[in-house]
LUMLUMDREN-624123 format. One record per atom (N, C-alpha, C): x, y, z; residue in one letter. Coordinates in steps of 0.05 Angstrom, whole numbers, plus 5000, padded with zeros to 4 digits. Layout:
N
XYZa ...
! end
This chain:
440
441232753057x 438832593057x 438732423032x 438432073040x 437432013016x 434731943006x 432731833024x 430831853017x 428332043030x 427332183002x 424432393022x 422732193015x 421032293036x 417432063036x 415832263046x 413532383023x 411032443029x 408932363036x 408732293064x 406032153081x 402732203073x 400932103065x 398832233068x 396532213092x 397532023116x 396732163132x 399232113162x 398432123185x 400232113205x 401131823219x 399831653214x 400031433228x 400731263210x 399831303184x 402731203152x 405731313157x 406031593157x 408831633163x 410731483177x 408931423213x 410431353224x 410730993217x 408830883200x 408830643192x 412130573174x 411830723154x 414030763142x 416930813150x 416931053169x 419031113187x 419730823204x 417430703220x 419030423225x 420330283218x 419430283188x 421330053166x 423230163161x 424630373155x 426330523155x 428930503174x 427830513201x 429230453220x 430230293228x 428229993229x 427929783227x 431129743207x 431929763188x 433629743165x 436029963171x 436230043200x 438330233205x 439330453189x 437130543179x 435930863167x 435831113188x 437531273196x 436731463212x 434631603204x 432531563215x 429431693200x 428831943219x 427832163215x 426032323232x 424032433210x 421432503235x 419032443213x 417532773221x 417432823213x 416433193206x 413333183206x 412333353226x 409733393225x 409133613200x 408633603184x 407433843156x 409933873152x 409934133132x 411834233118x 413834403128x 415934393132x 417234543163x 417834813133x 418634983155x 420035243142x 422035203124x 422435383108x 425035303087x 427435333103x 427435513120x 430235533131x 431535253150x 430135073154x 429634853176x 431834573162x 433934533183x 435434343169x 434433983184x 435033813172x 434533673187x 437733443173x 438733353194x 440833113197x 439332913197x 439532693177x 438732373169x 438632233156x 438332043140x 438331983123x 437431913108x 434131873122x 431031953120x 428932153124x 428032253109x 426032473126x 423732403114x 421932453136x 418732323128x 417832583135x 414932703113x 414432993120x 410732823127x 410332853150x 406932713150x 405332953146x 403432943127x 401033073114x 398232993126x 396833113126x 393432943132x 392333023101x 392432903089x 391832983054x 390232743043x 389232563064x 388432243048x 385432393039x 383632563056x 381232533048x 381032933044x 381733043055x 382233263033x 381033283008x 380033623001x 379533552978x 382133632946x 382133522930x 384533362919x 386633632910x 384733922896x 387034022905x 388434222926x 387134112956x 389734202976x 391733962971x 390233722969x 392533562970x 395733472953x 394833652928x 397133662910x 398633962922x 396834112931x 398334342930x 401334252964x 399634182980x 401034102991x 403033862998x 402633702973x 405033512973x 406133572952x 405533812938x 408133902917x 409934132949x 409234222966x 410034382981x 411634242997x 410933983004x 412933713020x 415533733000x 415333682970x 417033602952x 418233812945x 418034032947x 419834262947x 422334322961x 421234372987x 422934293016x 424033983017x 424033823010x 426233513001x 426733592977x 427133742961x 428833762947x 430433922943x 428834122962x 432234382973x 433134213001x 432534043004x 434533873023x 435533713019x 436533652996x 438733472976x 437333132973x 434833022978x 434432872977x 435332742945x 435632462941x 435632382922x 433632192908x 432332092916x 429131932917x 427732062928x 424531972920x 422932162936x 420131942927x 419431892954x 417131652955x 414531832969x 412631802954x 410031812960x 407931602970x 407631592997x 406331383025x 403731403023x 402431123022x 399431173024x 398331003038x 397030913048x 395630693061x 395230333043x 396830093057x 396629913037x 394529823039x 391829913049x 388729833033x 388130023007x 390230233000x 389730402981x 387130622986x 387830673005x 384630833021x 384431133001x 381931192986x 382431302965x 378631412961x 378131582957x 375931612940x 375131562907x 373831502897x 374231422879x 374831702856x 374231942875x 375132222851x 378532252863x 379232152865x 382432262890x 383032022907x 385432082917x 386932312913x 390432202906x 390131942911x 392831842899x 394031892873x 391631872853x 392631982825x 394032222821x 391732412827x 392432652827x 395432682845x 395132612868x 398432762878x 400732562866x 399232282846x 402532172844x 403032322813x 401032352794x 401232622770x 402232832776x 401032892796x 403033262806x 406233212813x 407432942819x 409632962835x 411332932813x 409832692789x 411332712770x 411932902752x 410733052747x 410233292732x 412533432747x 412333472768x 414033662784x 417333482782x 417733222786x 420633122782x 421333102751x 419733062737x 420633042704x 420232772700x 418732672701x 419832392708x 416632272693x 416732052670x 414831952658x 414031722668x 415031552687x 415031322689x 415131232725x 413531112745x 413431112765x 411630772771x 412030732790x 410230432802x 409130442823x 406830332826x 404230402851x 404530112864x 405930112887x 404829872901x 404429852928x 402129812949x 401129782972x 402129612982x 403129382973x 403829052995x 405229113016x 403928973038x 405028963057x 404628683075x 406928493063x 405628193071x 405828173099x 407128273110x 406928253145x 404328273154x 403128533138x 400228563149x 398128483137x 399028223127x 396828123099x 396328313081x 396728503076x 396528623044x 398128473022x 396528343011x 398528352973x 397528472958x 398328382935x 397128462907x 397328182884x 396328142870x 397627912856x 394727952829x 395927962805x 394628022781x 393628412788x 395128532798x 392428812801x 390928862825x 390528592836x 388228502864x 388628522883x 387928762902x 389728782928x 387928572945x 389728482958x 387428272983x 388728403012x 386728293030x 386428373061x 386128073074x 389527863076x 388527693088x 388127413067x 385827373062x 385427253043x 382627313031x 381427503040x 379927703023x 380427953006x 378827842976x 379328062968x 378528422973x 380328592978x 379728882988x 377229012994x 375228912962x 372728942961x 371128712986x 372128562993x 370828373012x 371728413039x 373528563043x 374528613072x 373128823092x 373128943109x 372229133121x 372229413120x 373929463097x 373429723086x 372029743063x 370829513057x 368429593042x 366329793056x 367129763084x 365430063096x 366630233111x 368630353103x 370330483119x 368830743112x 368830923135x 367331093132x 367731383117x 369931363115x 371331583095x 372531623062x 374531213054x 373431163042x 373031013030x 370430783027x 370430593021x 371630363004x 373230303000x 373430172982x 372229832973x 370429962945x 369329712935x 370929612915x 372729632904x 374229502889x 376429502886x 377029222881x 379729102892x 382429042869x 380729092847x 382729262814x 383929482815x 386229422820x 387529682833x 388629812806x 388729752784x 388929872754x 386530002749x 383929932755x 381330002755x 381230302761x 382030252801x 381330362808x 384430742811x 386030692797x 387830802803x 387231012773x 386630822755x 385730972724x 383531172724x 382131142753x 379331182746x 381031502756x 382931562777x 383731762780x 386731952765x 387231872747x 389131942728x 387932002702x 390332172683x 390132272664x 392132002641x 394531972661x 396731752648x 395531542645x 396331322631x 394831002626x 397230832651x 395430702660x 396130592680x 395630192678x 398230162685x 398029932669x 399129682697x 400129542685x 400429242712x 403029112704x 404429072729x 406728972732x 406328622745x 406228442726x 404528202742x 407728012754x 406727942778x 408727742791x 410027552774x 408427322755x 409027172741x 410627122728x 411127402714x 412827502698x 416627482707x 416327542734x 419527622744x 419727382770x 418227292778x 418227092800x 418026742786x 420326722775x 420626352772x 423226252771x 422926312791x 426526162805x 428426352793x 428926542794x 431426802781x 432226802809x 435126872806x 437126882822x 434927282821x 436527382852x 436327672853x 437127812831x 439027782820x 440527902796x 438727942779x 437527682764x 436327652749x 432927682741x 432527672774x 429127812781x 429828122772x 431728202784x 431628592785x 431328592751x 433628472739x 433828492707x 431228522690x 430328252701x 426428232684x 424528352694x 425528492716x 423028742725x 423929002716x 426129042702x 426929302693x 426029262662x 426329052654x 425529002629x 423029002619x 421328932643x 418328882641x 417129272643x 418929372658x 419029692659x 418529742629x 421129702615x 421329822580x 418929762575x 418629442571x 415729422560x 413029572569x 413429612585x 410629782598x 410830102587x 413430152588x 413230462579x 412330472547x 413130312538x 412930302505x 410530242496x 409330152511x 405830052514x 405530412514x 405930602524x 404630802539x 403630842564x 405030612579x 404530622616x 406530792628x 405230932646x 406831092658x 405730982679x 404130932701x 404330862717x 404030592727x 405930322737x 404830022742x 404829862768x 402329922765x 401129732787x 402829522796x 404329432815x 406829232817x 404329032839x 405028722832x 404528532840x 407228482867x 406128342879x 408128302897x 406428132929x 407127962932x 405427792959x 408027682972x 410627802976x 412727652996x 414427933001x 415427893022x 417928083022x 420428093005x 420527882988x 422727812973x 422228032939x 418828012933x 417928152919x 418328412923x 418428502949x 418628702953x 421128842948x 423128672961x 425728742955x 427328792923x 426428552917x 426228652883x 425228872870x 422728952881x 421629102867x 424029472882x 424829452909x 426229642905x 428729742898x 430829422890x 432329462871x 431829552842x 429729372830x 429829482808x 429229852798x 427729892821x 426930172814x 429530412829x 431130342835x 433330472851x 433230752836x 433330762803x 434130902789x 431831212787x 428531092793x 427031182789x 426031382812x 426731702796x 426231902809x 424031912833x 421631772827x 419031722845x 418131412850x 416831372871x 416531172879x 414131222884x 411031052892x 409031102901x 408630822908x 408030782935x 408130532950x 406630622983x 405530342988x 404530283026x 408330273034x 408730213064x 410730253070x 412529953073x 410929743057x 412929543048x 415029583037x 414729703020x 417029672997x 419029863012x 419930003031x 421030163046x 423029863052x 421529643061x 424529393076x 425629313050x 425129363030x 428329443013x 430129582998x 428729823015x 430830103004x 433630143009x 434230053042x 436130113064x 438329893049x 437529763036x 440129493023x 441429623002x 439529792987x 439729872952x 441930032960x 440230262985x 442130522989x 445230402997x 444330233017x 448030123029x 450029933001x 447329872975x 450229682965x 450829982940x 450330192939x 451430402935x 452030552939x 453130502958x 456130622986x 453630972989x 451330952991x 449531263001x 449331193032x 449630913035x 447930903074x 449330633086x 450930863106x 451930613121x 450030603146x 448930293146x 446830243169x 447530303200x 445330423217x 446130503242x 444530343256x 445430203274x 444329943296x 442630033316x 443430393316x 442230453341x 439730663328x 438530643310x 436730793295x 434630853311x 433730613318x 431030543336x 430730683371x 433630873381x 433230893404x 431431033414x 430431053437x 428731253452x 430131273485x 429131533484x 429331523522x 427631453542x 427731353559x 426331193571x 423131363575x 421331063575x 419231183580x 417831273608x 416231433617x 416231353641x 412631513652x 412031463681x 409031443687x 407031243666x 404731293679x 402131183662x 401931233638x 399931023615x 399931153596x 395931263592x 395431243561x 392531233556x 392431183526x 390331053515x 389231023498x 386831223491x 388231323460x 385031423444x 384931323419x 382931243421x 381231093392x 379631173377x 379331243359x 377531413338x 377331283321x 378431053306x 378130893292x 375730783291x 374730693272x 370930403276x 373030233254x 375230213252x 375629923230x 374829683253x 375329483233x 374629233251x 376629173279x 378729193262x 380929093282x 381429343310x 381429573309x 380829713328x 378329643347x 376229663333x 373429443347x 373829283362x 375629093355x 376728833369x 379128933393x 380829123385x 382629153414x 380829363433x 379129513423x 377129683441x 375229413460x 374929163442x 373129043455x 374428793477x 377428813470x 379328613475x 379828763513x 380429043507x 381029193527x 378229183546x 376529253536x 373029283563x 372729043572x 372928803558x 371828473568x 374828403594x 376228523593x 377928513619x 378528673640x 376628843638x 374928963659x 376529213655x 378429343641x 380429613644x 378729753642x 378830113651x 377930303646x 377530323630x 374830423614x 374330523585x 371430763592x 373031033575x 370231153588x 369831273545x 367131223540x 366331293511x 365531633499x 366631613478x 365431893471x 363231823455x 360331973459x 358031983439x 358432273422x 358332223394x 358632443377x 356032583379x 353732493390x 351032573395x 351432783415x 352432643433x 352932893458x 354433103452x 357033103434x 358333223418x 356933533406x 354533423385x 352933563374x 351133663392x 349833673413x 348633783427x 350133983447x 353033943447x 354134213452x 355334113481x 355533823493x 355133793527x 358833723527x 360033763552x 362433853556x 363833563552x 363733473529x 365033053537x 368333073545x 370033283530x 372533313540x 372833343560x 370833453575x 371433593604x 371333303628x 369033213610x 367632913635x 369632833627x 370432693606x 373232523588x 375832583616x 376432803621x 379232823630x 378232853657x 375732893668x 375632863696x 375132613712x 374232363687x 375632203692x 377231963695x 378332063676x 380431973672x 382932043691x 382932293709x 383532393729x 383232163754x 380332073756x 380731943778x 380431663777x 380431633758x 381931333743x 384231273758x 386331503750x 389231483755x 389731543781x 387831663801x 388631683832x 387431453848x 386431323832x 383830953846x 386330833839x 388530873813x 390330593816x 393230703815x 393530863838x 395230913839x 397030863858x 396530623868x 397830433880x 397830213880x 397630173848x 397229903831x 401029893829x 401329643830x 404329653834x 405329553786x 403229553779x 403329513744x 402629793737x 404629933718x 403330163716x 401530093690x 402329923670x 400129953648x 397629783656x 397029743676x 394229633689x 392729923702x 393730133701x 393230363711x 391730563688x 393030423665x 392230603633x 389230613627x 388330763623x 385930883614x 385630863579x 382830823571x 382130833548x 379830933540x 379731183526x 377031423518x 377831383486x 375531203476x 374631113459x 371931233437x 371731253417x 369831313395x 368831103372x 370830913380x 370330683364x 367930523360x 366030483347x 363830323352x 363730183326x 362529963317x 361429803303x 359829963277x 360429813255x 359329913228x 356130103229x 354629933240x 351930013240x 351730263260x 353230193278x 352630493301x 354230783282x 356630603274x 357830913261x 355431053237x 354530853219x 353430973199x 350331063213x 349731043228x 347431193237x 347731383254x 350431443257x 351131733271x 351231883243x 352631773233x 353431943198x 351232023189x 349031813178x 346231843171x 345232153187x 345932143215x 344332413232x 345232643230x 347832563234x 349632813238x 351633013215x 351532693197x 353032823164x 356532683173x 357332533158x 359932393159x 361932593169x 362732933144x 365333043149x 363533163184x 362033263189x 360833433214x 361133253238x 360932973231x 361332783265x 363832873267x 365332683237x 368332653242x 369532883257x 369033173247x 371433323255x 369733373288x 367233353295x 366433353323x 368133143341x 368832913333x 370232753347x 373732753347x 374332903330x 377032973327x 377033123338x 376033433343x 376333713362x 376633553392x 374233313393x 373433323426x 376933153434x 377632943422x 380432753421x 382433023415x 383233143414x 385133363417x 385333493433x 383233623447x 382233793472x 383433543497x 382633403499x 382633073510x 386033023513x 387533043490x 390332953490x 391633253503x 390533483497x 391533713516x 391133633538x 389633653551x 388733603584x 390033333590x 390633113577x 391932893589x 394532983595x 396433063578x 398733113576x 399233423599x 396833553603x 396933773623x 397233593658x 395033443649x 395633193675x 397533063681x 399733073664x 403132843674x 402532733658x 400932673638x 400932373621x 403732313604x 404832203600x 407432263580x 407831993552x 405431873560x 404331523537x 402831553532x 402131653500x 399131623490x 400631373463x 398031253460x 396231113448x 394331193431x 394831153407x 392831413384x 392031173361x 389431013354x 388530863339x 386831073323x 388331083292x 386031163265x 387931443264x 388331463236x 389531703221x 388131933228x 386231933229x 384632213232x 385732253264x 385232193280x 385432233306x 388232293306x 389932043302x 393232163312x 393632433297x 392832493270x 392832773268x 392033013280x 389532963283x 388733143305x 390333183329x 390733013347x 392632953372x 395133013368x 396433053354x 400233133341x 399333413338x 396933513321x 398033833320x 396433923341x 394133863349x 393833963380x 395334003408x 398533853408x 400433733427x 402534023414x 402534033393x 404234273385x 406034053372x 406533783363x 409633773355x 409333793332x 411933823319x 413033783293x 414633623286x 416333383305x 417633253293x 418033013326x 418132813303x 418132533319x 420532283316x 422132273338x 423932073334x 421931843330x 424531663316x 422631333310x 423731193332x 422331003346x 423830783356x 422430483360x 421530363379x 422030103363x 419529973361x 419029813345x 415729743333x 415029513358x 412229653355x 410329483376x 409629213359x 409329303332x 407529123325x 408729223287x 408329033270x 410129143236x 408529353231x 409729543225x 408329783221x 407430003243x 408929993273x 407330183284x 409830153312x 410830323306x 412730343320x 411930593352x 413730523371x 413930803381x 414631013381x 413831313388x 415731523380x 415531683391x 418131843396x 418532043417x 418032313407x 416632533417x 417032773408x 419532923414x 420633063400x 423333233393x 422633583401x 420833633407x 419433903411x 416833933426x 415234153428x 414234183449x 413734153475x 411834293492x 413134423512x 412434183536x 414833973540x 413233873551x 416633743578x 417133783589x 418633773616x 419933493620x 418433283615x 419932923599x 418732853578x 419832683567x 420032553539x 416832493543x 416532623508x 413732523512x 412732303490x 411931983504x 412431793475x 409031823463x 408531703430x 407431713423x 406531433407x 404631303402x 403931073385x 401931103365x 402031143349x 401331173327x 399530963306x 397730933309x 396330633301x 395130663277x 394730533255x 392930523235x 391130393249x 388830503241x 386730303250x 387429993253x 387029973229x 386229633216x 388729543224x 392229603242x 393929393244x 393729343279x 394929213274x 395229093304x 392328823317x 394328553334x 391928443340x 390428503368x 388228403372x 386428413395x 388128613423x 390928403429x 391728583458x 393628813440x 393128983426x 395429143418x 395429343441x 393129413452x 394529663469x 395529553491x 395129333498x 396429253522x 399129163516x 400029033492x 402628963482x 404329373485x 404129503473x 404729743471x 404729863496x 404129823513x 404029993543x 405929853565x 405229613547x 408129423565x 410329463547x 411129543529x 412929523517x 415829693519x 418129653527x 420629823536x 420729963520x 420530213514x 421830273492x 424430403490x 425730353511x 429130453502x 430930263507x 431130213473x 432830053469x 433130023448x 
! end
């Protein structure tokens, strides 16, 4: 193994694992912390955690427990995955687990960077933007778990550390340098930052070229803490020092096959928009109320009955993803926060996670063998409710969100999986993903 990656939640892993693959990385991506006795062949291993909103210390205890197990599995790097809006409370929890990891590798000196220019994330002075808003101005200024109002990512990264946390600014390494000579003045800009007393720097970066720089220069450095950009230039570093010869066929899957379904648990915007992209064209969509939820009334049960006869009305639709179903929780800022207001934020959430699990049992009891999973919380829920532990990668719907096959559980054909961050993908994503081959 050369590189480990500690996920902090499920639908980051597999974000990461795309890029990986993408770059002809044999990746397989581990649901939790497998047994010590447990080998895995690759040349990636992604261990996915649900640790984003956790309180901070399960979350070190258990990504020092990821980093144990990759390091009795010979890894040689070891990257810590977070979300590139930096999704964070402002007591936790990125600090804390990227302090515990270093503490645990020996290692004084590490760099924090989220960009992910494919999906409009940069950074540039410290400033993460969404787009061409700054972080604090984007739509997770109300995300319901956790907000982020500020877009000072030195600010906001110090506010959770003990280390001084300092900034790696673009300006500095980006004016016309050959590659050679970018890696050179970002290693150099390293010294200087350590000598300051930075141990941890915020890296600037708004291109993929930044990106790539930034993972040469750090080749050397025991820990990494990054969104899953900086992953498209690991796979070069590793191959121009003879660790990884690239495999073309990284991305395979076996064929997909029957209907699929969509679940959405997400309220970011952009889920909003493919929940609303999907109903205005008349598809199936049947809603979960967390109200009904709390009052105790059977929604999993109505949910899969029917969704049941969803699938026997078009089942002699000669399109099978015109057949796909969508059981949804997604609603708009103001509806979410006045469920929260009633019901209490962690008490909806995990009400609508139990009912979306129960939901992905009974689909997959029905033949389903294509799910569709929008928002970290949910695909977590739905992966360890399904029983798996481990997920082939194969090929991206969309940058960042690939398809994936389960490797285990009990299930008679391949069972594929999509894995969505909320906030990526545009308007037709679930319809792009349901049409999409995936073996190949």
């Amino acid at each position: 193994m050369i590189l480990g990656v500690i996920a902090d939640d499920f639908t980051g892993a597999t974000d990461i694992a795309s890029m990986l693959v993408r770059a002809g990385m044999r990746t397989v991506l581990l649901i939790g912390v497998p047994d010590p006795g447990v080998t895995v062949a690759a040349d990636a291993v992604v261990i996915a955690l649900k640790t984003r909103t956790v309180p901070v210390p399960d979350a070190v205890r258990e990504s020092l427990a990821a980093l144990r197990w990759l390091q009795a599995a010979g890894m040689r790097q070891c990257l810590f995955k977070y979300c590139s809006t930096f999704d964070s409370t402002p007591a936790g929890n990125i600090g804390p687990v990227t302090e515990a990891l270093m503490d645990a590798l020996g290692t004084g000196f590490t760099i924090a960077c989220p960009a992910f220019p494919e999906n409009g994330r940069t950074v540039y002075r410290g400033h993460l933007f969404v787009g061409d808003q700054l972080l604090s101005d984007s739509g997770m200024r109300q995300h319901p778990l956790t907000p982020m109002t500020d877009a000072n990512l030195v600010r906001v990264l110090q506010a959770q550390c003990t280390r001084r946390v300092g900034l790696l600014r673009r300006d500095g390494v980006a004016q016309g340098l050959t590659k050679l000579h970018a890696v050179q003045a970002v290693q150099a800009h390293f010294d200087q930052l350590r000598a300051q007393g930075v141990a941890i720097a915020i890296a600037d970066a708004i291109t993929n070229d930044d990106l790539c720089t930034l993972a040469a220069a750090c080749a050397d450095l025991p820990l990494l803490t990054a969104g899953s950009g900086l992953a498209l230039g690991l796979p070069e570093v590793y191959a121009q020092r003879g660790w990884l010869v690239p495999d073309a066929g990284a991305a395979s899957l076996d064929p997909a096959s029957g209907v699929g379904a969509v679940l959405a648990g997400s309220c970011s915007l952009a889920t909003n928009a493919q929940v609303q992209r999907w109903r205005t064209s008349g598809r199936p969509a049947f809603t979960i109320d967390p109200r009904a939820l709390a009052r105790g009334e059977p929604v999993a049960a109505e949910a899969l009955t029917w969704a049941q006869a969803q699938q026997t009305r078009g089942a002699d639709q000669a399109s099978q993803p015109d057949q796909a179903v969508l059981i949804s929780a997604t609603a708009p800022a103001e509806e979410l926060n006045a469920v929260q207001r009633e019901l209490g934020t962690l008490p909806s959430g995990a009400l609508v996670e139990a009912c979306f699990a129960q939901i992905a049992q009974g689909l997959v009891a029905q033949g389903l063998r294509r799910l569709v999973v929008a928002g970290g919380e949910t695909a977590g829920a739905v992966v360890q409710a399904l029983g798996v532990t481990r997920l082939r990668i194969g090929p991206a719907i969309c940058p960042g969100v690939p398809w994936t096959q389960a490797e285990d559980g009990p299930h008679d054909s391949p069972l594929h999986l999509a894995l969505k961050s909320g906030n990526f993908g545009g308007p037709d994503f679930f319809d792009e993903a349901l049409r999409l081959e995936v073996h190949r």
